[in-house]
N, C-alpha and C positions, 0 to 999 in steps of 0.2 A: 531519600537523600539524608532524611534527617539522621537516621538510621547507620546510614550505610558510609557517607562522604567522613574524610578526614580531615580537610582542610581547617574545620575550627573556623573558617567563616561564610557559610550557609546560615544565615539568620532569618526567622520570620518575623515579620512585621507584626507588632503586640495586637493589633486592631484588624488585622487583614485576614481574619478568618483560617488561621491556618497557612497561609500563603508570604513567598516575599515578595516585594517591591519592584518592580521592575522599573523604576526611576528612586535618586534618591530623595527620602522621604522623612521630616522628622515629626516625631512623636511625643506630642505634646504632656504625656504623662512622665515621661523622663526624660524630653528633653535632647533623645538622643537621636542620631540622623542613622538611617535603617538603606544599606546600598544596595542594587541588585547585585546576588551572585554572579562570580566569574563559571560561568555553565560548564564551558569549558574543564578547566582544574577542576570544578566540582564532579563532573562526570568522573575525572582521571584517578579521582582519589578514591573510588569506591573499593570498602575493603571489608575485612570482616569488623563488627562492630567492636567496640571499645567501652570502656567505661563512662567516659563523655558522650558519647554519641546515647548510649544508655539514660543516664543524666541527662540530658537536654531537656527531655521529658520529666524523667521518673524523681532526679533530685527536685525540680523546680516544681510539682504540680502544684494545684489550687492556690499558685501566684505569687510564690516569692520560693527564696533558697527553706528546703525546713519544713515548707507552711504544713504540707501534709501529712507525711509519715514517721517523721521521727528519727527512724535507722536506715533513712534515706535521704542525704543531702549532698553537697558541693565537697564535703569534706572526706567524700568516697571516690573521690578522682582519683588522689594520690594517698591512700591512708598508709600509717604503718601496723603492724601485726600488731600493735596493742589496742587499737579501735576496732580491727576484722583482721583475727587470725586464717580468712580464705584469701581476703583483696587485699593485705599488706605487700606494698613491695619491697618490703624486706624481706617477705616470709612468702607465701605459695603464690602470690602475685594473682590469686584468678582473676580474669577478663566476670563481666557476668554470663558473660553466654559459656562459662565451665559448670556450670550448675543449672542454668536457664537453657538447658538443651530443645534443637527446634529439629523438624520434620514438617519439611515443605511449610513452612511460616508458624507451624503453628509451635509457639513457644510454652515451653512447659511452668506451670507458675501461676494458673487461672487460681482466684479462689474465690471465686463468687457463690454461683452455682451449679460448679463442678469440682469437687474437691482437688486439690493439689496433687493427689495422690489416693486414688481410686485401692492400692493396691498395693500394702506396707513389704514391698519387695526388696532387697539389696543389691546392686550392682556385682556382688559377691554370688547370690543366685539368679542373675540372670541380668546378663551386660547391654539387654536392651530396656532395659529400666529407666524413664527418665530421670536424669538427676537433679531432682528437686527438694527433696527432704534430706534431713540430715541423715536418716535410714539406709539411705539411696546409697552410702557412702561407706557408712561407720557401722552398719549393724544396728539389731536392735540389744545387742551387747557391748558396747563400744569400752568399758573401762575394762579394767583390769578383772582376769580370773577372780570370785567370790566377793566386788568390791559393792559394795552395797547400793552403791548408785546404781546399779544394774538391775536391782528391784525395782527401779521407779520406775521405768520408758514403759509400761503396760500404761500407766496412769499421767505422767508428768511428761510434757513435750521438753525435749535438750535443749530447745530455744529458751525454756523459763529455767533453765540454772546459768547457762553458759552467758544470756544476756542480762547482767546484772542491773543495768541501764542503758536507756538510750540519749541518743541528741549529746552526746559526751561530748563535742568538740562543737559542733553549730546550736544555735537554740531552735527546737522547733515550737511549732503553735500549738495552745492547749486548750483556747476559752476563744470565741467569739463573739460579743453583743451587738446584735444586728439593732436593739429596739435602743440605743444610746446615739444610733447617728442620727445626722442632721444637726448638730449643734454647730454656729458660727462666733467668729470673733470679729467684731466693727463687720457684720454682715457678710463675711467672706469665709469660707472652709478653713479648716486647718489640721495641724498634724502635731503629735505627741511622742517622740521619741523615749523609747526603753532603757534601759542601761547596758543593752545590748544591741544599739542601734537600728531596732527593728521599731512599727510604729504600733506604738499602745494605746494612740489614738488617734481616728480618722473619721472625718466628717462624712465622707463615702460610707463608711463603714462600720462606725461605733468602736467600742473597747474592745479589744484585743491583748491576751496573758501570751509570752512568750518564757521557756522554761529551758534550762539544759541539764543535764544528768538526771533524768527522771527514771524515777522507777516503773516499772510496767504494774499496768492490774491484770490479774488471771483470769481467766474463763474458760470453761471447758468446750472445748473445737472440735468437728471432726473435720474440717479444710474446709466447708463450706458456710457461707454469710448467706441471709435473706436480707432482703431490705424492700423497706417503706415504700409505696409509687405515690403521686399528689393524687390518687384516687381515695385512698386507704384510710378509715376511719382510724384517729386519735385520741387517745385520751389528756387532753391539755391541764387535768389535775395536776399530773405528776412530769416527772421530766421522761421523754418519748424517746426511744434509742428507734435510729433510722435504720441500723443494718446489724444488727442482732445474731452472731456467731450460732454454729448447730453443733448442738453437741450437750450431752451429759455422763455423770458418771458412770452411766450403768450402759453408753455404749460404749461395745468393745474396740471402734475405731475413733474415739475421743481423747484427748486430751489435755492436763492443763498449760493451757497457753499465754504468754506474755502479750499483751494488746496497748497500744497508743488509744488513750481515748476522749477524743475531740470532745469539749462541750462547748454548747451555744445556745443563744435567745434567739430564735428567727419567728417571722410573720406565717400567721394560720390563722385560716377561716372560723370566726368565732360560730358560725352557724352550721356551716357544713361540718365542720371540724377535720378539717384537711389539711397539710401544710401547704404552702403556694409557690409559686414561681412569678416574683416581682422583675419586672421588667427594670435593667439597672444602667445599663452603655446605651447614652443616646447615641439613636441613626442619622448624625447631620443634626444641623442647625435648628431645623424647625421641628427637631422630635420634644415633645412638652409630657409626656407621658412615663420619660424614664426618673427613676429616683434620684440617678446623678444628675440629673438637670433643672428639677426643680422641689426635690427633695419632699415629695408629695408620696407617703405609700399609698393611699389608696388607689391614686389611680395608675401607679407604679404594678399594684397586683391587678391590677380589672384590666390594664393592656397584656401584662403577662398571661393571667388566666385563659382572655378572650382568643388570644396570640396560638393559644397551643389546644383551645377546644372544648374545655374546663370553666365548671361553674363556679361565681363570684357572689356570694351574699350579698358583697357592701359593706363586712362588718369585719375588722380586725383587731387581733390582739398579736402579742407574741408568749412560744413556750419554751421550756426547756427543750434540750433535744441533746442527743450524745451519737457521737461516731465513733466507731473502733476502726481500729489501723493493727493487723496483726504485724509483731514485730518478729524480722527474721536477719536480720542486719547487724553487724556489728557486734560479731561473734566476739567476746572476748578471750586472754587467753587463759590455762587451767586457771592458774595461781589468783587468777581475780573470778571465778564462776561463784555465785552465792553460794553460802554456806550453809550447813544445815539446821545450823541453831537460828536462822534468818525466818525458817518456815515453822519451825517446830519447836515455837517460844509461844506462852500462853498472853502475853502483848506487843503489839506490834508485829505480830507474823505477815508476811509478804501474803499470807491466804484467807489471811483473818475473813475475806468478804465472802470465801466459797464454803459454803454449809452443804449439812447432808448426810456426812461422812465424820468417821472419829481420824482426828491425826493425833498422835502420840507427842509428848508435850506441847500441842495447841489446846488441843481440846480436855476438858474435865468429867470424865465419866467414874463417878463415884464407887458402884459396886464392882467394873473392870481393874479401877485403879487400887481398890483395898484387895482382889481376887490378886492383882500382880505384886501388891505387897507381902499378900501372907506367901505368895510362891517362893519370893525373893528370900523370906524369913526361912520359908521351910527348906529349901536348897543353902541357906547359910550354916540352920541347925546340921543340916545332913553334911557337911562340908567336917561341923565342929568335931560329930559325935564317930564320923570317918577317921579323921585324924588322933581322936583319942582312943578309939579300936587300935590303931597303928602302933599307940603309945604302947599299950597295954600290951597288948600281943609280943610287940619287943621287949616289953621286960620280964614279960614271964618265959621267953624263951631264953633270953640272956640268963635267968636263973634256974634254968633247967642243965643248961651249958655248963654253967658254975660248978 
């Protein structure tokens, strides 16, 4: 239903596991009274999906409009072609399922640990292609005849020029500190509002950066992520990436990619050195165990641990930690795609983090750089001593004529 219904009022219950209400029900986090659907009209309206029905989900995940991805918010219901030259409806209108093509449910678009696209094919060589990449569509020549951006798509994804930024219109989430909550005021929780009316501080929750117009950082992807399990030894020296992109320069299905990327302080086993899973929504009234209820981590992580099967030292701290979010959303159009002096400035370059590799005014390679100046010198001489051949030669036939 969620999926599929247009009525726009199918609603789940925040706390009901997935499920609505089947009496009406209000919910004491905001207050708000949650009705059963009319089954009914909800059945009636079952139709192909929409960008809302899409968004229910995909804009609001990890619990507010933004919080998650960046180039995926509320502000993708109705955009115009200057936020996403695909889903403007002023301009090609796509639904998501024009790109997120399905076959028997299964929807194109995984990129965990199955890449996006197993198979850099175009819809131009073969119309059973799903159309998921921007390849799927445009070619892996997409600009104009000899236009120099057409050198890049071997190495740079179209997602890291054409998205100059994201979160343009909504702010998404950028920072989490899990080890700042529990702070009270006159012994009672409280909240801290942003200057973008989201909360930048919560006693549930700790401090929280909300950001909008963010630049992406790059890394090199070939469509598939790994990530962390709470089994998985950590190193709590440094700050720990949970799901860590596959991909380098020297694969020929890599590319560099534009990523959202989440950081946060959360709770890990100082002993085992694992991250954990604190138990946080008490169950009922007599739950004593969860954090929201008596703002206790350790025994917030020794029920969660115990809860799902997983060892518990006794002993915590917290670390750093970072998530990426590949961005693929909010296509800008030509006239705003980054420039080229953005990447290929020796400070301040959008790549400045990615090493390895020489990039042509990023990088300072001394004997490359004097070898392309004497070139430069010696194709100038050759230009000079060309055109004074040309001089000469015309005047001694002008006086031969004479």
């Amino acid at each position: 239903m969620v999926c599929h219904e247009t009525t726009g009022k199918y609603k789940k219950f925040p706390a009901g596991a997935g499920n609505p209400v089947s009496k009406p029900t209000v919910f004491k986090g905001n207050k708000k009274t949650y009705n059963p659907p009319d089954w009914n009209k909800t059945a009636q309206s079952v139709s192909r999906p929409n960008r809302k029905n899409c968004g229910t989900c995909h804009f609001y995940g990890g619990g507010g409009d933004g919080v998650k991805h960046g180039d995926l918010d509320s502000s993708l219901v109705k955009p115009d072609k200057h936020l996403d030259v695909h889903m403007g409806i002023d301009g090609q209108d796509f639904d998501c399922t024009r790109c997120h093509s399905t076959t028997l449910h299964n929807i194109a678009g995984r990129v965990y640990t199955t890449p996006a696209a197993e198979e850099r094919k175009s819809l131009i060589e073969d119309d059973l292609t799903p159309k998921i990449t921007c390849v799927s569509c445009h070619s892996d020549v997409p600009h104009k005849v000899n236009a120099k951006a057409n050198d890049h798509t071997d190495k740079v994804a179209c997602q890291a020029c054409h998205i100059p930024k994201f979160a343009r219109v909504n702010p998404t989430k950028v920072r989490w500190d899990w080890s700042t909550a529990g702070k009270k005021k006159g012994g009672k929780p409280f909240v801290i509002k942003d200057k973008f009316g989201k909360n930048a501080y919560d006693t549930k929750k700790g401090d929280m950066t909300w950001e909008k117009n963010v630049k992406p950082e790059y890394l090199w992807y070939n469509g598939s992520l790994t990530h962390l399990t709470l089994k998985d030894t950590i190193d709590p020296t440094g700050s720990v990436m949970i799901n860590p992109p596959v991909g380098n320069q020297n694969d020929p299905n890599s590319r560099i990619f534009p990523f959202k990327v989440h950081t946060a302080k959360q709770p890990y086993d100082k002993v085992n050195k694992t991250l954990v899973a604190p138990h946080l929504f008490p169950k009922g009234k007599t739950d004593k165990s969860a954090y929201w209820k008596k703002f206790d981590w350790n025994n917030a992580i020794k029920f969660g641990q115990d809860y799902i099967g997983l060892p518990y030292s006794g002993e915590f701290d917290f670390v750093e930690t970072s998530y990426v979010f590949p961005i693929t959303h909010m296509v800008a159009p030509k006239e705003n795609v980054v420039r080229c002096q953005e990447c290929h400035k020796s400070e301040g370059s959008r790549l400045a983090k990615l090493s390895g590799f020489y990039m042509p005014g990023r990088d300072q390679f001394s004997i490359l750089d004097t070898i392309g100046w004497i070139v430069i010198a010696l194709s100038f001489l050759g230009i000079i001593f060309h055109a004074l051949g040309r001089i000469v030669i015309g005047i001694r036939s002008n006086s031969k004529e004479d």
